[in-house]
BABA-495270 format. One record per residue (C-alpha): x, y, z; residue in one letter. Coordinates in steps of 0.02 Angstrom, whole numbers, plus 50000, padded with zeros to 5 digits. Layout:
REM BABA-495270
XYZa...
***
This chain:
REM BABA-495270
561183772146291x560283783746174x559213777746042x558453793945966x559253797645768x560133811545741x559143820045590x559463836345552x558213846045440x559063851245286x558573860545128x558403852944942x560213853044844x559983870844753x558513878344871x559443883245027x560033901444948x558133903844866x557513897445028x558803911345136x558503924545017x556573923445033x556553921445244x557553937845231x556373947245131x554933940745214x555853946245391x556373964045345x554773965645270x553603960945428x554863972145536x554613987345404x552773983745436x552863983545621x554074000645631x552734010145496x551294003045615x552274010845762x552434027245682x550714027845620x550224023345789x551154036145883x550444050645764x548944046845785x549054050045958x550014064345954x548664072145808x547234068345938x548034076246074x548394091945984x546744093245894x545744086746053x545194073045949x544974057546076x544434045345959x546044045245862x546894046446031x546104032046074x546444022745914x548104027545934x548414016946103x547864003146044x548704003545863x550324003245995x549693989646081x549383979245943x551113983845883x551723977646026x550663959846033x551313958445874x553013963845883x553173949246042x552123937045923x553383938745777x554963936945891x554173919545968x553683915045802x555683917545731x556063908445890x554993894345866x555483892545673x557483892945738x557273880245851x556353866945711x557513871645571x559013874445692x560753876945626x561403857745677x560833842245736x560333843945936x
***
């Protein structure tokens, strides 16, 4: 016998589409953020290996590993909010 409630989280009455619309934006807009990062990143890299700059080189590889720490943070994080907000009572 199970005693637990079945609550489901559940948005206001009017806020769910608002509430949608603004995850989206905020979602496309952290993944622009992360590609342009990349591709900042990568020609930096590429501009200190053909100028025989090694600083920028250097700031290069680690601009991609940040983009990468954060590309893995922001995929746990969209985990993590799916899995409080869910899509049905668990």
């Amino acid at each position: 016998m199970e005693l637990t409630a079945a609550v489901c989280p559940e948005a206001p009455p009017g806020v769910e589409a608002f509430a949608d619309q603004v995850t989206a934006w905020v979602k496309w807009g952290v993944l622009a953020l992360i590609g342009i990062a990349a591709v900042v990143s990568l020609g930096s890299v590429l501009v200190g290996r053909m100028f025989s700059h090694p600083h920028a080189s250097r700031y290069g590889a680690m601009g991609i590993a940040v983009v990468v720490m954060v590309a893995i943070t922001y995929t746990v994080i969209l985990v993590i909010l799916g899995s409080i907000t869910g899509s049905g009572c668990t």
